[in-house]
KOLLODO-695014 format. One line per field, with one value per atom (N, C-alpha, C): residue number from 1; residue in one letter; atom name; x, y, z. Coordinates in nm, 2 decimals. Layout:
BEGIN
nudren: [NUM,...] $
pagu: [A,...] $
fivex: [CA,...] $
c1: [X,...] $
c2: [Y,...] $
c3: [Z,...] $
//
This chain:
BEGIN
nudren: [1,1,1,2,2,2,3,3,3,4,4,4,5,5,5,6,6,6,7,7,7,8,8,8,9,9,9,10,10,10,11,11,11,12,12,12,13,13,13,14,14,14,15,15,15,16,16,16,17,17,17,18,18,18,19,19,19,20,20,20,21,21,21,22,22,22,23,23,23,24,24,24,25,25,25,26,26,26,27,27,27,28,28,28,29,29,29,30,30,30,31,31,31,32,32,32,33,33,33,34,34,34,35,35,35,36,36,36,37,37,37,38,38,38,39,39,39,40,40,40,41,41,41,42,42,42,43,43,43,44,44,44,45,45,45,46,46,46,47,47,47,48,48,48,49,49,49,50,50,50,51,51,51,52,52,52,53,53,53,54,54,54,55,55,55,56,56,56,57,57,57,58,58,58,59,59,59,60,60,60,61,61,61,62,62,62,63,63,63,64,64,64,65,65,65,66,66,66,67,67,67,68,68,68,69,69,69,70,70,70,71,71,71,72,72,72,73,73,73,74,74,74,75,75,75,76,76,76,77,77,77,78,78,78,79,79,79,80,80,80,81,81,81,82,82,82,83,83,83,84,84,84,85,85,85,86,86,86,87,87,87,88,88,88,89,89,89,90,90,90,91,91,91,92,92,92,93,93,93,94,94,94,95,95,95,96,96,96,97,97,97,98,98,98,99,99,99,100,100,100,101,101,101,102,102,102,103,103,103,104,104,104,105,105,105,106,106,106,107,107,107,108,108,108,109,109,109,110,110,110,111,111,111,112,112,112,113,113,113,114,114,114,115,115,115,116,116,116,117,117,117,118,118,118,119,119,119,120,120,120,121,121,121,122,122,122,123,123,123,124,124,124,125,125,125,126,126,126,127,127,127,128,128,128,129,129,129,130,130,130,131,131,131,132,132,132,133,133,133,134,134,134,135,135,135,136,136,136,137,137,137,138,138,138,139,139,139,140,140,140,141,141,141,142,142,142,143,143,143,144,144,144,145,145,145,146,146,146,147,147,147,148,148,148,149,149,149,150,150,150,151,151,151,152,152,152,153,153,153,154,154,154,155,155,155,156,156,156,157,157,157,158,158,158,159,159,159,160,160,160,161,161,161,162,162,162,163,163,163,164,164,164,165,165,165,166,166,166,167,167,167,168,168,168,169,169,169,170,170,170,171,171,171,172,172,172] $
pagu: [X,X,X,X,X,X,X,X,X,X,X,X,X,X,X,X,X,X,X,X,X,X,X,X,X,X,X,X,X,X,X,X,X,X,X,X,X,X,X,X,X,X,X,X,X,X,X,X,X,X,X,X,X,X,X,X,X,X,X,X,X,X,X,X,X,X,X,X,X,X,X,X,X,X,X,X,X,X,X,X,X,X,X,X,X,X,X,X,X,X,X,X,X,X,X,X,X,X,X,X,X,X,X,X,X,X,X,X,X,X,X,X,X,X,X,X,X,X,X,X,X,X,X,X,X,X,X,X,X,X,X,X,X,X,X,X,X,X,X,X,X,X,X,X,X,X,X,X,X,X,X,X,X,X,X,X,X,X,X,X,X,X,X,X,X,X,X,X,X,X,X,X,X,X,X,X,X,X,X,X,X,X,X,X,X,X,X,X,X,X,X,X,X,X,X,X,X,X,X,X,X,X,X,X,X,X,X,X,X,X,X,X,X,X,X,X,X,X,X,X,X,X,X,X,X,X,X,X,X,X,X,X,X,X,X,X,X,X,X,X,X,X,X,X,X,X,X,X,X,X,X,X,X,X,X,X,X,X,X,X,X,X,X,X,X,X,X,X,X,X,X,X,X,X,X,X,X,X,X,X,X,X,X,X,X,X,X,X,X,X,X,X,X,X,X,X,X,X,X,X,X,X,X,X,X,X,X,X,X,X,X,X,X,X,X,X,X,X,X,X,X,X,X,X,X,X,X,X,X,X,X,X,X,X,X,X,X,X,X,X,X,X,X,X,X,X,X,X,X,X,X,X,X,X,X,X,X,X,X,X,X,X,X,X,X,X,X,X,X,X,X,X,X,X,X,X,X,X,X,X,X,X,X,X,X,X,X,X,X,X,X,X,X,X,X,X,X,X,X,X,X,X,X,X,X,X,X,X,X,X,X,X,X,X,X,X,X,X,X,X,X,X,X,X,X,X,X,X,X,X,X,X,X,X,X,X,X,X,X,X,X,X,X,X,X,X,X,X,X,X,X,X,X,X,X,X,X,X,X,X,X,X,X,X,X,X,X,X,X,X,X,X,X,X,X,X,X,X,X,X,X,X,X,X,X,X,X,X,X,X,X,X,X,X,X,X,X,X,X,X,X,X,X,X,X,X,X,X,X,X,X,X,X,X,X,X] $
fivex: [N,CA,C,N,CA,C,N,CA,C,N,CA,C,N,CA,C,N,CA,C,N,CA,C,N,CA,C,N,CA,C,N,CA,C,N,CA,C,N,CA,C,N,CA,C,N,CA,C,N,CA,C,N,CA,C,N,CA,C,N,CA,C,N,CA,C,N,CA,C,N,CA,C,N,CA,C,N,CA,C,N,CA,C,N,CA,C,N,CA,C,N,CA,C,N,CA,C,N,CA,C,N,CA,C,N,CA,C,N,CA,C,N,CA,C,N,CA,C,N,CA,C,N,CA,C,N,CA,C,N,CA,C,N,CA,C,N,CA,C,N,CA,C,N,CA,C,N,CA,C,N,CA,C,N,CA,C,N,CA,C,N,CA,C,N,CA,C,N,CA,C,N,CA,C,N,CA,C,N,CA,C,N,CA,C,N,CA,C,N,CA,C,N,CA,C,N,CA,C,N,CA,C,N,CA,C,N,CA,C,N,CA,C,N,CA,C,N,CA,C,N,CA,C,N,CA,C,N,CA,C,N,CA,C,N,CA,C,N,CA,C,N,CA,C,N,CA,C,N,CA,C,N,CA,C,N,CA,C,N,CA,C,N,CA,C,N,CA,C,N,CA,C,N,CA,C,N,CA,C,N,CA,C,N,CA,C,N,CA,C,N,CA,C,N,CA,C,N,CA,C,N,CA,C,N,CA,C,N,CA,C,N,CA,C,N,CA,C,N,CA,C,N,CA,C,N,CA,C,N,CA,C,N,CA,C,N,CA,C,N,CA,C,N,CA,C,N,CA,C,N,CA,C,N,CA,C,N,CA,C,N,CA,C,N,CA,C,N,CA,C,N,CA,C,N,CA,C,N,CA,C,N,CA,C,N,CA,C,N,CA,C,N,CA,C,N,CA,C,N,CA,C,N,CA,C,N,CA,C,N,CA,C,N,CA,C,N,CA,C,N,CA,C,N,CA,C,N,CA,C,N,CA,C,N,CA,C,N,CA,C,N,CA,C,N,CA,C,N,CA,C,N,CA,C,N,CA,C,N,CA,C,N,CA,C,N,CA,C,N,CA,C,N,CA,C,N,CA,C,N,CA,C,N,CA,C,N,CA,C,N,CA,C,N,CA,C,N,CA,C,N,CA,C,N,CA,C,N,CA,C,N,CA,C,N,CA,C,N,CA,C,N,CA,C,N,CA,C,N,CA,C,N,CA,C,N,CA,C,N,CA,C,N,CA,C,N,CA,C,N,CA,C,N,CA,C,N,CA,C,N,CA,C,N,CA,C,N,CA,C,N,CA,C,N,CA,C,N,CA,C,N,CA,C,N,CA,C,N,CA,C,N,CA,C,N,CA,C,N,CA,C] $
c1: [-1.62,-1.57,-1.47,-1.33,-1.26,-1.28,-1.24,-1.26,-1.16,-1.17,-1.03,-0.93,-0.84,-0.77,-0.78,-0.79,-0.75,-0.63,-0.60,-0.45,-0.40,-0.46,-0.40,-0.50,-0.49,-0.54,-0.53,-0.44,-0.41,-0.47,-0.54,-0.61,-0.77,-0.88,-1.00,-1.06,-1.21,-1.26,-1.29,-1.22,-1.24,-1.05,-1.01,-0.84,-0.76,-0.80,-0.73,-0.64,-0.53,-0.47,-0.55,-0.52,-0.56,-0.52,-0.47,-0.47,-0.53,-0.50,-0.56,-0.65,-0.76,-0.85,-0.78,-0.68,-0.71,-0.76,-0.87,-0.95,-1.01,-1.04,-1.12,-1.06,-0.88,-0.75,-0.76,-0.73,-0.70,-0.56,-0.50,-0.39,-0.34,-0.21,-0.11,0.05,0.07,0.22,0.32,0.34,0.46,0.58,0.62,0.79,0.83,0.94,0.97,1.17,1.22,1.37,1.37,1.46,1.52,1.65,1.71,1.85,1.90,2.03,2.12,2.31,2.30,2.47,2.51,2.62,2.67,2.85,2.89,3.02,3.12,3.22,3.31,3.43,3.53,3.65,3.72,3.88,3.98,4.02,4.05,4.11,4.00,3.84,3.77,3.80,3.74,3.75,3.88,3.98,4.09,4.10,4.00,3.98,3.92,3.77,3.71,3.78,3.82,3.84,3.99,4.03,4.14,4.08,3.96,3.93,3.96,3.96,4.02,3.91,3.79,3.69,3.66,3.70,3.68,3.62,3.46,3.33,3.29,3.38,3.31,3.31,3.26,3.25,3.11,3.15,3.01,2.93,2.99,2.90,2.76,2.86,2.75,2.66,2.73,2.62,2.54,2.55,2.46,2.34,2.40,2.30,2.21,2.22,2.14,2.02,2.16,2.02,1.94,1.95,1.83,1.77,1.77,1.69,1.58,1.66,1.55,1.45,1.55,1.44,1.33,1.39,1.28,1.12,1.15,1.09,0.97,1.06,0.99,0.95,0.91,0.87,0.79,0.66,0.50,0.57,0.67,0.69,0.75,0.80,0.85,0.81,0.73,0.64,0.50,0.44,0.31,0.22,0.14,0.07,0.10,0.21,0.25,0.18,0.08,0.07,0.16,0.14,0.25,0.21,0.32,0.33,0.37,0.37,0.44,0.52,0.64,0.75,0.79,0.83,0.83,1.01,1.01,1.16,1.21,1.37,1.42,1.57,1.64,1.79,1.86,1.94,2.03,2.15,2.18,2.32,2.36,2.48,2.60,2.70,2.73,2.82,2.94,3.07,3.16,3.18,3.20,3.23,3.36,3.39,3.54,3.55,3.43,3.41,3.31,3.29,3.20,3.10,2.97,2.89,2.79,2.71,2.58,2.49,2.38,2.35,2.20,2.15,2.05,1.91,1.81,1.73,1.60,1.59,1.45,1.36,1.24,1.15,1.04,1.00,0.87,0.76,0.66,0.50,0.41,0.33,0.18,0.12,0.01,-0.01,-0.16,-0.17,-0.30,-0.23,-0.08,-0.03,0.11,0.14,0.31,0.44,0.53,0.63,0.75,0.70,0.79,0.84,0.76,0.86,0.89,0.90,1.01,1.14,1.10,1.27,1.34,1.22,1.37,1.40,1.35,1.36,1.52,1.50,1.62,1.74,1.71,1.87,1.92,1.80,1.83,1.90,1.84,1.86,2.01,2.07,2.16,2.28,2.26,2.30,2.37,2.27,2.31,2.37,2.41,2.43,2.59,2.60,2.76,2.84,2.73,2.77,2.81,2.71,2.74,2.89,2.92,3.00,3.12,3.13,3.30,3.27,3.15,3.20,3.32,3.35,3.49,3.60,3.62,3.69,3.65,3.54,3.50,3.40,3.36,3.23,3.19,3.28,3.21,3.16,3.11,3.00,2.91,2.82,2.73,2.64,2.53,2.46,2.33,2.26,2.19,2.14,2.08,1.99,1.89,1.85,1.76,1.64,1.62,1.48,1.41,1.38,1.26,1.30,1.36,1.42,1.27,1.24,1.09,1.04,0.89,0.79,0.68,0.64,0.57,0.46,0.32,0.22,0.11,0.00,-0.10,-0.17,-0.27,-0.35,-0.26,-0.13,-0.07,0.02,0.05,0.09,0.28,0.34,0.50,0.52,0.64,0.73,0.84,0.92,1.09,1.11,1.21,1.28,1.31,1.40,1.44,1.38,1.27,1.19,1.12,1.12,1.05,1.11,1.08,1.08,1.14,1.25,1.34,1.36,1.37,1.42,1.51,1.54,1.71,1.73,1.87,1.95,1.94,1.93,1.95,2.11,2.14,2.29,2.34,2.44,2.53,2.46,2.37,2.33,2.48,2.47,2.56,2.48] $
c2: [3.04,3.13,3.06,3.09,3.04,3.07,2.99,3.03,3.05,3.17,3.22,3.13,3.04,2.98,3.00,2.94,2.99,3.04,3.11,3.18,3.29,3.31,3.41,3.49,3.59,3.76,3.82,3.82,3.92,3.81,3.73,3.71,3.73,3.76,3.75,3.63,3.65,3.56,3.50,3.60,3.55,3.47,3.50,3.45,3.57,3.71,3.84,3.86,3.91,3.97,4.13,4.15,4.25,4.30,4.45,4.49,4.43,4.40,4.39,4.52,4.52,4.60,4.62,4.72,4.69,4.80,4.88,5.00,4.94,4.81,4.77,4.74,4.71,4.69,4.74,4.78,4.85,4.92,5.02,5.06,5.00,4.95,4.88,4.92,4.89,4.93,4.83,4.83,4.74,4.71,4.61,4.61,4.49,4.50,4.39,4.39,4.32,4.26,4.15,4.21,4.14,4.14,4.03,4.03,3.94,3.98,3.94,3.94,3.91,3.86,3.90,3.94,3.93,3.91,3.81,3.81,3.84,3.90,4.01,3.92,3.95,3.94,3.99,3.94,4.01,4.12,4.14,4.27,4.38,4.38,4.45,4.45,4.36,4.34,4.49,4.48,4.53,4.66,4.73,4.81,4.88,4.87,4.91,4.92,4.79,4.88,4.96,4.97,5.07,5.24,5.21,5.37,5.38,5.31,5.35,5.28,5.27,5.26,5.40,5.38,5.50,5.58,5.47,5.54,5.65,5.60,5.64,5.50,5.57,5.47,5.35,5.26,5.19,5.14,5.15,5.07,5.20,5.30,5.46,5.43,5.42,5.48,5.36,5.22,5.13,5.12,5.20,5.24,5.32,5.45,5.53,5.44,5.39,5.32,5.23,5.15,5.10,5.15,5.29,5.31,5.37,5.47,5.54,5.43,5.28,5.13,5.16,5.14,5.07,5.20,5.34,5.41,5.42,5.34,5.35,5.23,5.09,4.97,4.96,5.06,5.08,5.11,5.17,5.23,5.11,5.00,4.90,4.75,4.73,4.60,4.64,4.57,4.66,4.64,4.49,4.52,4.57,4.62,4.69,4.82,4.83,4.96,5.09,5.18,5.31,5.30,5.31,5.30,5.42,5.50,5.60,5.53,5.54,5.46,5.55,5.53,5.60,5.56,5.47,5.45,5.30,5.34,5.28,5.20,5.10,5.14,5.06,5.10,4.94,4.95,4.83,4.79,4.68,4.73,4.66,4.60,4.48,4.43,4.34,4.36,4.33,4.14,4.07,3.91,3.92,3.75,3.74,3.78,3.71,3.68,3.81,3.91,3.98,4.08,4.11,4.12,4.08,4.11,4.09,4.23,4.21,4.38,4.29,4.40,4.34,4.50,4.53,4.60,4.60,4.72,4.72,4.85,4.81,4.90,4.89,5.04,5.08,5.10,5.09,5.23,5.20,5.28,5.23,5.26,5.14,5.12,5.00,4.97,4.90,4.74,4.73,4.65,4.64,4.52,4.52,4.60,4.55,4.60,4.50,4.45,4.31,4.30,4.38,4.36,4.50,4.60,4.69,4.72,4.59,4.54,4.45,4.36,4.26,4.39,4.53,4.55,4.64,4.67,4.79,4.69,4.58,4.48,4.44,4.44,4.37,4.47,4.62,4.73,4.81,4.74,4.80,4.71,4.54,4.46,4.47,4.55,4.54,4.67,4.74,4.90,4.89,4.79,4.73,4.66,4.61,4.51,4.60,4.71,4.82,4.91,4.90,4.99,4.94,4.79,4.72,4.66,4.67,4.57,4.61,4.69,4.70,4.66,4.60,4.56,4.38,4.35,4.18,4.21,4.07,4.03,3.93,3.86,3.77,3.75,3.90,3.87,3.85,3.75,3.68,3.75,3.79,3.84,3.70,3.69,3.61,3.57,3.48,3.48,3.55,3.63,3.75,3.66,3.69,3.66,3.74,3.76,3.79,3.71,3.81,3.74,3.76,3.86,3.91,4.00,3.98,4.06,4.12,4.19,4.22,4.30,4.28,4.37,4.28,4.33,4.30,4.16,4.11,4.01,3.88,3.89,3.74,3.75,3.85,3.86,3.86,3.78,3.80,3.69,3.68,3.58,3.59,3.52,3.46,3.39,3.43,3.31,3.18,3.28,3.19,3.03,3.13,3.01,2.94,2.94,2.83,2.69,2.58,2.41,2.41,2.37,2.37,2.42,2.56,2.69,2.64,2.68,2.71,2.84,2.80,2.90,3.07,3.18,3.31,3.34,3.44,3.51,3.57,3.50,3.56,3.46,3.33,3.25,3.17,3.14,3.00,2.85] $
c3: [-6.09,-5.98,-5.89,-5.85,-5.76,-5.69,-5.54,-5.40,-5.34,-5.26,-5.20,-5.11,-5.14,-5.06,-4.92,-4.78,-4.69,-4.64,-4.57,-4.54,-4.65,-4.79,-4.85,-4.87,-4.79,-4.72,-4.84,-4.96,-5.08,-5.15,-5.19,-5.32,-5.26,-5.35,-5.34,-5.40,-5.38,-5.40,-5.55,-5.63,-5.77,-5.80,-5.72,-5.75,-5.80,-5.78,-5.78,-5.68,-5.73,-5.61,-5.56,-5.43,-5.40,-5.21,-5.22,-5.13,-5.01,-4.84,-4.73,-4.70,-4.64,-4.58,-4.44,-4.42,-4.26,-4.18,-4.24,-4.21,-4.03,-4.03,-3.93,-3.80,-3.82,-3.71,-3.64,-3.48,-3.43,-3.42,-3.39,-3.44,-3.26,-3.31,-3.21,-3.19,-3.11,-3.09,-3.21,-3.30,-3.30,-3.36,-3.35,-3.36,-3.39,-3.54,-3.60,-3.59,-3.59,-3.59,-3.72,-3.81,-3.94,-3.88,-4.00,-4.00,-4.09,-4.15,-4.30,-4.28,-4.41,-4.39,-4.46,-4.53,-4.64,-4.63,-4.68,-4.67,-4.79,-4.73,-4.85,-4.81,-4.97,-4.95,-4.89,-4.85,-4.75,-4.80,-4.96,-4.98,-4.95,-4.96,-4.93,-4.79,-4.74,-4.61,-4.55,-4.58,-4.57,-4.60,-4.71,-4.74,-4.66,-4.62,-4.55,-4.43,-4.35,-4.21,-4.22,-4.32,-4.30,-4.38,-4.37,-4.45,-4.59,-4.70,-4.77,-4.93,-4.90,-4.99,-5.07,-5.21,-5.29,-5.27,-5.30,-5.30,-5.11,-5.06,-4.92,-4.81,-4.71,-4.57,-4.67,-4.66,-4.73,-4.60,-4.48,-4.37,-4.30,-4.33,-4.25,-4.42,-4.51,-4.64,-4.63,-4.59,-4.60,-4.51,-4.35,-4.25,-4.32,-4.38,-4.45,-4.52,-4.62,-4.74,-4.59,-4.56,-4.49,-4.44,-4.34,-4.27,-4.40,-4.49,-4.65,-4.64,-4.68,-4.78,-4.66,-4.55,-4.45,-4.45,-4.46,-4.51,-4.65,-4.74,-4.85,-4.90,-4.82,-4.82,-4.92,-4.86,-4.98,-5.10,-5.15,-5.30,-5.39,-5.32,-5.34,-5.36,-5.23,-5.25,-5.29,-5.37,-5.43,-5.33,-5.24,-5.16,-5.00,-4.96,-4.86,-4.83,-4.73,-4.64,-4.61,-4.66,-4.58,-4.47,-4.39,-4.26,-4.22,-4.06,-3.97,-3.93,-3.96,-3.87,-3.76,-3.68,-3.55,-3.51,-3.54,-3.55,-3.62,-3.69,-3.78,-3.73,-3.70,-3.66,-3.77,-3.79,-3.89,-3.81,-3.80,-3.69,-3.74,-3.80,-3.91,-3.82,-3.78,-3.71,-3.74,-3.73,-3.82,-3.80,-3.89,-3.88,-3.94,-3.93,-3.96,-4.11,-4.19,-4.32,-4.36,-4.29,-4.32,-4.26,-4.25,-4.17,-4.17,-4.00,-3.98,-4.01,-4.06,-4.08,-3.99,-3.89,-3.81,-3.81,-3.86,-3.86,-3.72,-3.66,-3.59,-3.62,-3.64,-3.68,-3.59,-3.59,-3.49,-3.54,-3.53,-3.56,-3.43,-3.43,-3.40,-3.56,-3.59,-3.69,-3.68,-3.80,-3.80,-3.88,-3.89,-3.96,-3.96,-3.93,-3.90,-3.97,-3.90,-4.03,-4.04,-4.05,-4.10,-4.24,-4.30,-4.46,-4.43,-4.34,-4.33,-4.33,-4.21,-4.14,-4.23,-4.30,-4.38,-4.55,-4.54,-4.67,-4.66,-4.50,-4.47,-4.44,-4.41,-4.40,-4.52,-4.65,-4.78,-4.86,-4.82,-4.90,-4.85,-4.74,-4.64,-4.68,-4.75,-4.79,-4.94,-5.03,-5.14,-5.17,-5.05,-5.07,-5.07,-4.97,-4.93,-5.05,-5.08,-5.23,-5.35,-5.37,-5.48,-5.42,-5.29,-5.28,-5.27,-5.30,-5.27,-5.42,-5.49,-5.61,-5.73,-5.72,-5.78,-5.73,-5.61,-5.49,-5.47,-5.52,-5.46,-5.54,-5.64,-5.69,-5.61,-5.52,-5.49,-5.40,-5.32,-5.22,-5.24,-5.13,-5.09,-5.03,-5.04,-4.94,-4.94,-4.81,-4.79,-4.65,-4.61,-4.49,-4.43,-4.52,-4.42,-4.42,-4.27,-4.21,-4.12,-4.04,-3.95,-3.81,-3.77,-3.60,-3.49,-3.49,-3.38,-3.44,-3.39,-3.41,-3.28,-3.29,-3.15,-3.22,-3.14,-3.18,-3.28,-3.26,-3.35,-3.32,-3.40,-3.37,-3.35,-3.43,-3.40,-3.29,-3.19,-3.10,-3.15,-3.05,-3.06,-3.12,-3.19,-3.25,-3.26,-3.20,-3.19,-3.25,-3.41,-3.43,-3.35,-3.23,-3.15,-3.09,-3.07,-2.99,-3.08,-3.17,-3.28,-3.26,-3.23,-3.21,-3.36,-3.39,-3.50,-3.58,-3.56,-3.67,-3.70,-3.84,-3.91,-3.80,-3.78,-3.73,-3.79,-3.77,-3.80,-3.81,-3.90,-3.93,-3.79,-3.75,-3.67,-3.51,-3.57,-3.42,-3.43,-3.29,-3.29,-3.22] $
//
């Protein structure tokens, strides 16, 4: 019989993976901040802010797809909770080389949403990608992390304030 590692909540005590129990949590306010990069070429680049992407605006259609992903998290990661999200935002912000796509998500809930927020900046990321790739293969998407979190037994966390974080997309 193995013994369940400490710190990993999804295996059991035979070495299964398996669902969290969080029947016993109390339900909490809270709120998680992701954020991502993706850098595109100039002729896209060019494209876009002159209106003139085949497919459509790819920055409104990529707000969409994230806020959807950030919605449908549980359909996607297998041990993920459905969640009430209570609110969703994706905020695409333009760089020289590209953008910053930055996610915040809400519930009261019995369990964070941290893999909400990084699923709506990844899914917001790759939507941009799909929509200029006839235009640029060679974007990059990358960095997504987990800027803050608020709520629940481990209380708040700031990238920020972490004693020698790597930098986040779009820090200086």
């Amino acid at each position: 019989m193995k013994n369940r590692k400490p710190g990993l909540s999804h295996v059991d005590e035979l070495g299964r993976i398996r669902m969290v129990d969080v029947g016993g949590k109390a339900e909490t306010a809270r709120e998680a901040v992701a954020r991502g990069r993706i850098t595109v070429g100039r002729a896209a680049l060019s494209a876009i802010r002159a209106g003139k992407v085949k497919k459509g605006d790819p920055l409104q259609t990529a707000r969409l797809a994230g806020i959807i992903a950030a919605k449908r998290t549980s359909d996607l990661i297998p041990l993920c909770h459905p969640l009430p999200l209570s609110h969703v935002d994706v905020d695409i912000v333009r760089e020289k080389d590209g953008y910053t796509i930055e996610s915040r998500v809400r519930t009261t809930a019995r369990t964070g949403v941290e893999m909400e927020a990084l699923t709506a900046v990844a899914v917001a990321a790759l939507t941009i990608y799909d929509m200029l790739k006839a235009l640029d293969k060679t974007m990059v998407i990358g960095e997504i992390c987990v800027m803050e979190k608020r709520g629940g037994r481990s209380g708040e966390y700031s990238r920020k304030a972490q004693v020698g974080s790597r930098k986040a997309p779009g820090e200086s």
